[in-house]
N, C-alpha and C positions, 0 to 999 in steps of 0.2 A: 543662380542655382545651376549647378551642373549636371548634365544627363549622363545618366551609365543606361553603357548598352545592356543588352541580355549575357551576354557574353562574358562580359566583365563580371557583372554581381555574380555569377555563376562561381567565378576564379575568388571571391572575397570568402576569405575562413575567417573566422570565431565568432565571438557571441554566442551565447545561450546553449553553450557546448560542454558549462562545467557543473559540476553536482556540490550542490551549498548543504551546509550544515542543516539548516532550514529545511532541503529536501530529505535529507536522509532521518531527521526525525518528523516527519510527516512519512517516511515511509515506515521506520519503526513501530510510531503509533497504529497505522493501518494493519500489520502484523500482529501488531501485539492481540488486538480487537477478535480478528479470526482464529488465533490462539486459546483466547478465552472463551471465545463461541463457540469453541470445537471441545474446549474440556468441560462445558457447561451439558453440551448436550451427550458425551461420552459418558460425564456421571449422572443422565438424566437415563440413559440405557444400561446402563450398570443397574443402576437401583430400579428398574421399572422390570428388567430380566432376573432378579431376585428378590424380587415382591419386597423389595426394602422400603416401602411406603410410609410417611407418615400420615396419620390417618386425621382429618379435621375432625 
């Protein structure tokens, strides 16, 4: 096995430096989610600010 100095791995580029498909719909889903949480509670204040209540 060969030893690298500190120096050297310092000077070594790539790996784990590109954005996969994989990542960007893992990031869409996570959007998408506080999208929905945000119009969930938007028309939770809509309707609570004009007594649009349904009544059990």
């Amino acid at each position: 096995m060969i030893s690298i100095d500190v120096n050297e791995s310092k000077r070594i580029i790539g790996g784990g430096s590109t954005i996969s498909g994989t990542f960007l719909n893992y990031l869409k889903g996570v959007l998408n989610v506080f999208f929905e949480i945000g119009q969930a509670v938007g028309g939770a204040i809509r309707r609570i600010s004009s007594n649009s209540l349904c009544g059990f």
